[in-house]
C-alpha positions as CSV (number, residue, x, y, z in Angstrom):
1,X,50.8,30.0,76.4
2,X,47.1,31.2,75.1
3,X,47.2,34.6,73.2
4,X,44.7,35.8,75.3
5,X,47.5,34.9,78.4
6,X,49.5,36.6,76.3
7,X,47.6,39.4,75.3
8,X,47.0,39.9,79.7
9,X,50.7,40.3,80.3
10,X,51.0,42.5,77.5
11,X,47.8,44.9,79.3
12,X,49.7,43.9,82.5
13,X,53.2,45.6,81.6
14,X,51.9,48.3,79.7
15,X,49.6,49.2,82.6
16,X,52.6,49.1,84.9
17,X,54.9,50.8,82.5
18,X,52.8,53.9,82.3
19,X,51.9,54.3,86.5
20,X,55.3,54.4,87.3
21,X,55.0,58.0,85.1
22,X,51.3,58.7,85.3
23,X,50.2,56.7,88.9
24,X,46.7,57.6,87.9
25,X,46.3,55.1,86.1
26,X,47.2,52.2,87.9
27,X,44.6,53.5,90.5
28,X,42.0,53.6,87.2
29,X,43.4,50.0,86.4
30,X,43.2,49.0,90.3
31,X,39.4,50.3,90.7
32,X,38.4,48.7,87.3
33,X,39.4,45.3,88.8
34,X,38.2,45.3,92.1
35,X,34.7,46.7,91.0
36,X,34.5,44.7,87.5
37,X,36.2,41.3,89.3
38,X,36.9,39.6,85.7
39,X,38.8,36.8,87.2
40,X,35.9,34.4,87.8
41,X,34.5,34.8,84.4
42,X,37.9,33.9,82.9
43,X,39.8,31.9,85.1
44,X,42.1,30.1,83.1
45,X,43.5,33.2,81.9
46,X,43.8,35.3,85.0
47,X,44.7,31.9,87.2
48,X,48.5,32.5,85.0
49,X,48.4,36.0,87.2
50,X,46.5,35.5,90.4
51,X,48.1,38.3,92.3
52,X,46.9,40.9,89.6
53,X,45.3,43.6,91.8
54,X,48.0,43.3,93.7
55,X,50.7,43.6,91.2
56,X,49.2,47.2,89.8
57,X,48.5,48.3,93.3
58,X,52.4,48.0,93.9
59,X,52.9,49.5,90.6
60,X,50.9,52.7,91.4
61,X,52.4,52.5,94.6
62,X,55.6,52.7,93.1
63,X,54.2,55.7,90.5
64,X,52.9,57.4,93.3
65,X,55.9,57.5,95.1
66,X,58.3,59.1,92.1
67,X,55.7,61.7,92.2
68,X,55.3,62.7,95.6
69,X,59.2,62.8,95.7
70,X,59.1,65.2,92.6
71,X,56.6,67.4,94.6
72,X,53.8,66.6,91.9
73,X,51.1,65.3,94.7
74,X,49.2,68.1,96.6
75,X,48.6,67.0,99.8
76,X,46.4,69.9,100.8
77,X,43.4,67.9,98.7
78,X,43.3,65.3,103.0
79,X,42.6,68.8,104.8
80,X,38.8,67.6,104.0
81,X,35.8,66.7,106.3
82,X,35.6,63.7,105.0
83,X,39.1,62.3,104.8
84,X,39.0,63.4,109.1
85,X,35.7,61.3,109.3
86,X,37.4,58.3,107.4
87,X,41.1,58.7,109.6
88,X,39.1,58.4,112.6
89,X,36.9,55.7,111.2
90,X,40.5,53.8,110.1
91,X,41.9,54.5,113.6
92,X,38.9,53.0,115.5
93,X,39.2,49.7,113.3
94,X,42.6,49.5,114.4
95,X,42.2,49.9,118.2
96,X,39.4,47.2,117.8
97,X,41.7,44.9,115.9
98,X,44.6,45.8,118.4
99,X,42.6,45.3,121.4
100,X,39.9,42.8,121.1
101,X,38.1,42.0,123.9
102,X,37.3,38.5,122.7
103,X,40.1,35.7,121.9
104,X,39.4,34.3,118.7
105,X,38.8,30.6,118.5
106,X,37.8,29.9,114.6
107,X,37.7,26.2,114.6
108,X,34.3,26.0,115.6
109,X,32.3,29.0,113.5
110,X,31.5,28.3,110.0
111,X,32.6,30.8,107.2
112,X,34.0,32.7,110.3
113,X,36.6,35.5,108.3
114,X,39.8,35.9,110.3
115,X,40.7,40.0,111.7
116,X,43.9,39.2,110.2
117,X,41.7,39.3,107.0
118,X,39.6,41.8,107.6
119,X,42.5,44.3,109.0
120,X,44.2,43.6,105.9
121,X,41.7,44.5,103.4
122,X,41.0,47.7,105.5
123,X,43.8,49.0,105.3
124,X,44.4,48.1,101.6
125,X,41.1,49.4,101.0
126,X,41.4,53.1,102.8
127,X,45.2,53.3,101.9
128,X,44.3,53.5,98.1
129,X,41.6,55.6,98.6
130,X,43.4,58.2,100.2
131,X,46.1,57.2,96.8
132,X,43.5,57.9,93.9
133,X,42.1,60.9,95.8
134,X,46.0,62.2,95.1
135,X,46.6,61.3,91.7
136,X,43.3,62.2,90.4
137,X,43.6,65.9,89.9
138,X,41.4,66.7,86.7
139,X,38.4,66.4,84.5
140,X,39.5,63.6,82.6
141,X,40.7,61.4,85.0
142,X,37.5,61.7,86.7
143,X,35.6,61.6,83.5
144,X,37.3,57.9,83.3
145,X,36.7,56.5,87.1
146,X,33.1,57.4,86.6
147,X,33.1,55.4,82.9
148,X,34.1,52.1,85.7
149,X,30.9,51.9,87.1
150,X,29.0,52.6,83.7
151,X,31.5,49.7,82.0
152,X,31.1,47.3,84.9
153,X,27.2,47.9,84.4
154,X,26.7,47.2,80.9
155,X,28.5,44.2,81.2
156,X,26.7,43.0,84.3
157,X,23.5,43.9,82.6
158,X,24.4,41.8,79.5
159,X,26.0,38.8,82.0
160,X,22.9,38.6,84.0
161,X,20.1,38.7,81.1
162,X,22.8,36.4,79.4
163,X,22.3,33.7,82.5
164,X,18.7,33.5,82.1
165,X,18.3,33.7,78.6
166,X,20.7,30.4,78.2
167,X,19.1,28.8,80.8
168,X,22.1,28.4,83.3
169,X,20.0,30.6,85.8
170,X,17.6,27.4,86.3
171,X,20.7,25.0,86.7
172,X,22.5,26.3,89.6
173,X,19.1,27.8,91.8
174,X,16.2,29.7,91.6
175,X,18.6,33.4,92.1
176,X,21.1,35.2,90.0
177,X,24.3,35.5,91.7
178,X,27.5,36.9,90.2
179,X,30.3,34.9,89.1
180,X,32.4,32.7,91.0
181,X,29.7,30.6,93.2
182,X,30.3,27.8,90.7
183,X,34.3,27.5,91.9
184,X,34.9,28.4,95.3
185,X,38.1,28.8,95.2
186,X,37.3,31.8,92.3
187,X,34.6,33.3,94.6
188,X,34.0,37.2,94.9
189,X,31.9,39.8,96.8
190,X,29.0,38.9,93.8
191,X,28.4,35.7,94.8
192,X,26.3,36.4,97.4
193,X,22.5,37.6,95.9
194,X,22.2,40.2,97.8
195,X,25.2,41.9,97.0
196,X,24.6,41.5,93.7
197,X,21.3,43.1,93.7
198,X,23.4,46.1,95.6
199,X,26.7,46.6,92.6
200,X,22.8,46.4,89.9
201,X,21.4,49.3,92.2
202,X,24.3,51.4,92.4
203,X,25.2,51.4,88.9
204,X,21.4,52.5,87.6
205,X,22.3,55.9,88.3
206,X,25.5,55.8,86.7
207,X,23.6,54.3,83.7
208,X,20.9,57.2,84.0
209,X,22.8,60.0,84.7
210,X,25.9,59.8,82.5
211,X,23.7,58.9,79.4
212,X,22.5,62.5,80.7
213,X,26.0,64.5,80.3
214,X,26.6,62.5,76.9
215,X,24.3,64.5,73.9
216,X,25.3,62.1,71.2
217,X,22.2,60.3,71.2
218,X,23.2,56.7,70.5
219,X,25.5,56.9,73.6
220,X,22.8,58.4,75.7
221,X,19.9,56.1,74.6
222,X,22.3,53.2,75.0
223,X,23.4,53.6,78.4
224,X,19.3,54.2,78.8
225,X,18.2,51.0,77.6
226,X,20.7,48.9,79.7
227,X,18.3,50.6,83.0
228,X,15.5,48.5,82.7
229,X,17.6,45.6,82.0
230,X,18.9,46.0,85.0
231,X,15.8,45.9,87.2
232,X,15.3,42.5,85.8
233,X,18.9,41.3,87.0
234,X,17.4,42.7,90.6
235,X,14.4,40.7,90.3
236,X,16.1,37.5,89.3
237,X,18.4,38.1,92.5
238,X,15.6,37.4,94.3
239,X,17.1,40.0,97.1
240,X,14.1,42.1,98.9
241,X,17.3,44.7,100.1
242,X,17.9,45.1,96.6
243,X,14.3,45.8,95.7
244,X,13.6,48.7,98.3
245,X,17.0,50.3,97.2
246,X,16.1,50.1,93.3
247,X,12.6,51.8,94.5
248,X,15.0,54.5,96.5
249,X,17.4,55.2,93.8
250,X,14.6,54.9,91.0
251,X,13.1,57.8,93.0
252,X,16.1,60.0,93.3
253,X,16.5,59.7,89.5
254,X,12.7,61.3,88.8
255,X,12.5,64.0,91.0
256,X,16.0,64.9,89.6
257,X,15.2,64.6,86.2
258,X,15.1,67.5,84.1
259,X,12.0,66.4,82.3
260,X,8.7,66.7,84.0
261,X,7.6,63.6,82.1
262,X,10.1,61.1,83.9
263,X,9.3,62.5,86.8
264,X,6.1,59.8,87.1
265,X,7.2,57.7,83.9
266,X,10.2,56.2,85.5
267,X,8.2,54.7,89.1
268,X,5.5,54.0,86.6
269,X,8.4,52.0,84.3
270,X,9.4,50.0,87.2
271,X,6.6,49.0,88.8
272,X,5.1,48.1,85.8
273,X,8.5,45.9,84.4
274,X,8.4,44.2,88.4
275,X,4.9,42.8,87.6
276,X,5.8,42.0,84.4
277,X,9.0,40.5,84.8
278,X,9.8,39.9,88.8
279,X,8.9,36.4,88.7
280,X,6.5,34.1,91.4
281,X,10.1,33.3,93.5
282,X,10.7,37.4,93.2
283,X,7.2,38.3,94.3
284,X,7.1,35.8,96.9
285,X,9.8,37.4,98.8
286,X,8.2,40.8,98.8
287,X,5.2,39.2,99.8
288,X,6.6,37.5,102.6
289,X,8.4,40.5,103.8
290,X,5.3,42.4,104.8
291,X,4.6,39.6,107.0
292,X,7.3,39.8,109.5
293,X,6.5,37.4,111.9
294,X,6.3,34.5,109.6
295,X,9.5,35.3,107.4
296,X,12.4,33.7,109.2
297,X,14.8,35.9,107.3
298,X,13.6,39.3,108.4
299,X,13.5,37.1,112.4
300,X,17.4,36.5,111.6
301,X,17.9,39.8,111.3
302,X,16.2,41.2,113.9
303,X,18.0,38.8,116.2
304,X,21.4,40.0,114.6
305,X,21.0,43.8,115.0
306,X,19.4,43.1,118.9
307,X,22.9,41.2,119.6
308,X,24.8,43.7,117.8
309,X,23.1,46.4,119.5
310,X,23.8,44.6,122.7
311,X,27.4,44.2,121.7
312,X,27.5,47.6,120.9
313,X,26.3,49.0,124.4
314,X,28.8,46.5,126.2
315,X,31.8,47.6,124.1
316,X,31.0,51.2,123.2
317,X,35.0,52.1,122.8
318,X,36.6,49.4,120.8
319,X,33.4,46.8,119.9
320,X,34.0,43.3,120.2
321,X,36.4,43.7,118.2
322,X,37.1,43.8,113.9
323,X,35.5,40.2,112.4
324,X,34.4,38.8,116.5
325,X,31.2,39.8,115.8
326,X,29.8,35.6,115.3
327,X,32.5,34.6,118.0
328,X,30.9,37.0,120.7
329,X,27.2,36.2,119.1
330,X,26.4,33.6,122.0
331,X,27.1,36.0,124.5
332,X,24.6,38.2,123.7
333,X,22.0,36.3,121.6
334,X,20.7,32.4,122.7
335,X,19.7,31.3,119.2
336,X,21.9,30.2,116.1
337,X,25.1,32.6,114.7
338,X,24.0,34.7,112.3
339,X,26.2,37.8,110.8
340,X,25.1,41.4,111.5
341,X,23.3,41.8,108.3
342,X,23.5,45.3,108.4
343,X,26.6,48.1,108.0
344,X,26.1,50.9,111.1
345,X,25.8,47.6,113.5
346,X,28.8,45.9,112.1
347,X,30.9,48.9,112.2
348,X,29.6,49.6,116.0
349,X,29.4,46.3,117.5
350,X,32.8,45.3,116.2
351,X,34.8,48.8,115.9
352,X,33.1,51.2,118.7
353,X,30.4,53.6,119.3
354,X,32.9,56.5,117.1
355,X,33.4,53.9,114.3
356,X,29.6,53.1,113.4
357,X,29.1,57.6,113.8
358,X,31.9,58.0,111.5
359,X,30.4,55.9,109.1
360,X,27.1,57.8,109.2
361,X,28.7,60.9,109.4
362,X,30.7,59.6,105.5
363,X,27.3,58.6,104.4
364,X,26.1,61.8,105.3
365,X,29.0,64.0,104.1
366,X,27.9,63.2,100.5
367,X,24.7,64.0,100.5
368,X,25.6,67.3,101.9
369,X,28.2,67.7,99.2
370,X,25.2,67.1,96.9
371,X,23.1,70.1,98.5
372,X,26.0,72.4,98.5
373,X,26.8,71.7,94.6
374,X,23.2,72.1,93.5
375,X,23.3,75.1,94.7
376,X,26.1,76.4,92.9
377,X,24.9,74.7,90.1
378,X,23.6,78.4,88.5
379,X,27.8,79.4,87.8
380,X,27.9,77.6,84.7
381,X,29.7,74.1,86.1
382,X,31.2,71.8,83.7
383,X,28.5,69.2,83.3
384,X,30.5,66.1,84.5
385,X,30.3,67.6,87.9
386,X,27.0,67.7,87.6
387,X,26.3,64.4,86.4
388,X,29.1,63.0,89.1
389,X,27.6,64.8,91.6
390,X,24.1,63.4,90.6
391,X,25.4,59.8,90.1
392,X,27.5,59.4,93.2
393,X,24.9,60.3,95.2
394,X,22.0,58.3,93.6
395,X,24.3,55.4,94.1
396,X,25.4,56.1,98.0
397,X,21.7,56.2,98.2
398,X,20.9,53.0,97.0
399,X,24.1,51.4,98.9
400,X,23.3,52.7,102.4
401,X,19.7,51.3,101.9
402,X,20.9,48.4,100.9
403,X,23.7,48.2,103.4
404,X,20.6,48.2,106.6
405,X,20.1,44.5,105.3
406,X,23.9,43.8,104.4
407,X,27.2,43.4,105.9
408,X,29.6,45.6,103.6
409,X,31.8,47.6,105.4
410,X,34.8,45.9,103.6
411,X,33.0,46.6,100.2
412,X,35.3,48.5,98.1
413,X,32.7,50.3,96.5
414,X,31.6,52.0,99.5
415,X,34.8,53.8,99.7
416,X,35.4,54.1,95.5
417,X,32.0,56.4,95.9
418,X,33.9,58.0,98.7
419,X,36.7,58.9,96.6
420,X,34.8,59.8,93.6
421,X,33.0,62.8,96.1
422,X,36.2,63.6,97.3
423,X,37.4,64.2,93.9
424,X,34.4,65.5,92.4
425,X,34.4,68.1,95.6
426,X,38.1,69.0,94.9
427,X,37.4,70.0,91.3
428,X,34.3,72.1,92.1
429,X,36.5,73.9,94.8
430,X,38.8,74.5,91.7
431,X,36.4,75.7,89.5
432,X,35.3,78.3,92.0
433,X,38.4,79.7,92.8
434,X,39.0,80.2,88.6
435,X,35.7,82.1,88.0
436,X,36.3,83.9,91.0
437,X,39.9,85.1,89.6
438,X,38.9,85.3,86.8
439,X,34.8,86.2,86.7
440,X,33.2,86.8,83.6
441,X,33.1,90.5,81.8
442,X,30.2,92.5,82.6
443,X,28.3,94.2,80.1
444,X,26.2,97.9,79.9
């Protein structure tokens, strides 16, 4: 056995030693891996444990158990807005799954992903969601969840530049995609362009606003310099999604900078590093989306969201059902199968009318989070909030853009920003309550 085998089992027990006493943080552990996805950059090491996720999720499971049973969870943190909007979400994916009004024949659709799947990773997905909102109670905790998104950036920034710098970029296509397309078998949610572009937009404001809330000035500068590194991984993607939500996102962070000077020196930046550095293939493809009518891509998806629309309207309760979206396609639309290629439509045509509002209405919920907290942002609030509150929001932004040209309603992430509002809200509800038990001494 390798010692860096051995070295994983020794992470893997340890991790699994302490959830079982502190279930926070197997859920850390369980959200590092399924945003980071290591196992396709080292497969011969975590091929020797290819159930891993799974392994710590039954661990915290486990963790989280012993603790509820010693009365150390408070379930008052589900009496929320959004954990409602999200039941009722779950509930409608369910019904659809349950009763499908299509019979699924899969023999004859290519890359067709069974409900069985789908179902599955829903429920995995939402059920540990609802398990780190629990066990995540304080400063820290959520001081290291947010520290996932800035670690999985850095290293994406520095895997990315890495591909084109050696050259392996040019060997394997004209786009950088994240690991895995080279095995298939070791594929992820990465491998796909597009989605790639989408975890580079989403952690930018991670990047940007944590390197805020640090004031040692070689973390803050650091975390700084990895931004514009990563608007070159989104122009080697190639992805035009992933473009408009780096404009959206790069916008979000000047107008809620601090310093009047970034305000127009970070559009400036990133315009200026696109011309520089986006690349003829890059450029071509935001050419070639102003032209609608001769880019077959942007006709794809037109086609898609009329179907699902259609689908939508024919099945307004239960969809065509979770994952039947391409096996009902040729019902509704007379040209090729093509995936929805956007979130709201795959959620409605598939799950219901109530399933593609409750997704809105999640999308919606943070940003008006985000409103609330700013302003209560005069009461002296511990500056993590702030920069979670300004991070998780950035990034929502620049995934529901980028989720009008994408199909990620089983993206994990979606639902880890979910959890990280949820959290972040909880705490601030906290903080309240102590200032208002305890308000400062007044002065004469």
């Amino acid at each position: 056995m390798a010692k860096a085998e051995i070295f994983l089992y020794i992470i893997l027990v340890s991790i699994l030693a302490a959830s079982f006493f502190r279930p926070y943080i197997g859920a850390i552990a369980y959200y590092l891996m399924s945003i980071w996805v290591p196992h396709p950059i080292w497969p011969y090491v975590f091929a020797q444990v290819p159930r891993l996720t799974l392994i710590i999720a039954a661990g915290t499971l486990l963790g989280f158990g012993r603790a509820a049973l010693t009365g150390r969870i408070d379930f008052t943190k589900l009496k929320s807005r959004q954990n409602i909007y999200l039941f009722i979400l779950l509930l409608f994916v369910i019904l659809s799954y349950v009763f499908p009004p299509y019979d699924v024949d899969t023999g004859k659709i290519v890359g067709y992903i069974t409900p069985e799947t789908l179902i599955d990773n829903m429920l995995k997905i939402i059920l540990f969601y609802y398990v780190l909102i629990l066990v995540v109670d304080e400063l820290h905790k959520l001081k290291y969840l947010s520290l996932i998104m800035v670690f999985t950036g850095v290293f994406y920034v520095y895997w990315g530049n890495n591909e084109y710098l050696s050259g392996n970029l040019m060997l394997y296509g004209n786009t950088l995609v994240g690991p895995g397309l080279r095995d298939y078998e070791m594929g992820t949610v990465y491998t796909d362009e597009n989605c790639f572009a989408m975890l580079f937009v989403t952690v930018i404001p991670f990047l940007y606003f944590m390197g805020v809330y640090y004031k040692k000035k070689l973390i803050k500068y650091f975390l700084w310099l990895n931004i514009p590194f990563a608007w070159h991984c989104i122009f080697l993607t190639g992805s035009r999604g992933g473009l408009v939500g780096l404009g959206t996102v790069t916008m979000f962070m000047a107008l809620r900078s601090k310093k009047k000077l970034f305000i127009a020196a970070i559009p400036i930046a990133m315009i200026a590093a696109f011309i520089w550095q986006g690349g003829d293939y890059t450029k071509s493809r935001a050419d070639s989306a102003l032209n609608l009518e001769k880019d077959s891509s942007a006709q794809q998806r037109f086609q898609s969201w009329t179907a699902g629309l259609k689908m939508t309207i024919a099945h307004p309760l239960t969809g065509v059902g979770i994952g039947n979206f391409l096996v009902a396609y040729r019902d509704f639309a007379k040209t090729e199968r093509f995936v929805a290629h956007n979130t709201l439509i795959q959620f409605s045509s598939e799950c219901g009318m109530i399933a593609g509002l409750m997704y809105l209405l999640l999308c919606y919920g943070v940003f008006k989070d985000f409103l609330k907290q700013i302003k209560m942002e005069q009461n002296n609030l511990d500056p993590l909030l702030i920069a979670v509150n300004e991070s998780v929001t950035g990034s929502m932004i620049g995934f529901f853009v980028c989720a009008v040209f994408l199909n990620l309603a089983t993206y994990e992430i979606f639902y880890f920003f979910l959890a990280l509002n949820a959290i972040k809200s909880h705490l601030l509800k906290k903080s309240n309550e102590s200032q208002t038990q305890n308000p400062l001494p007044e002065f004469s």
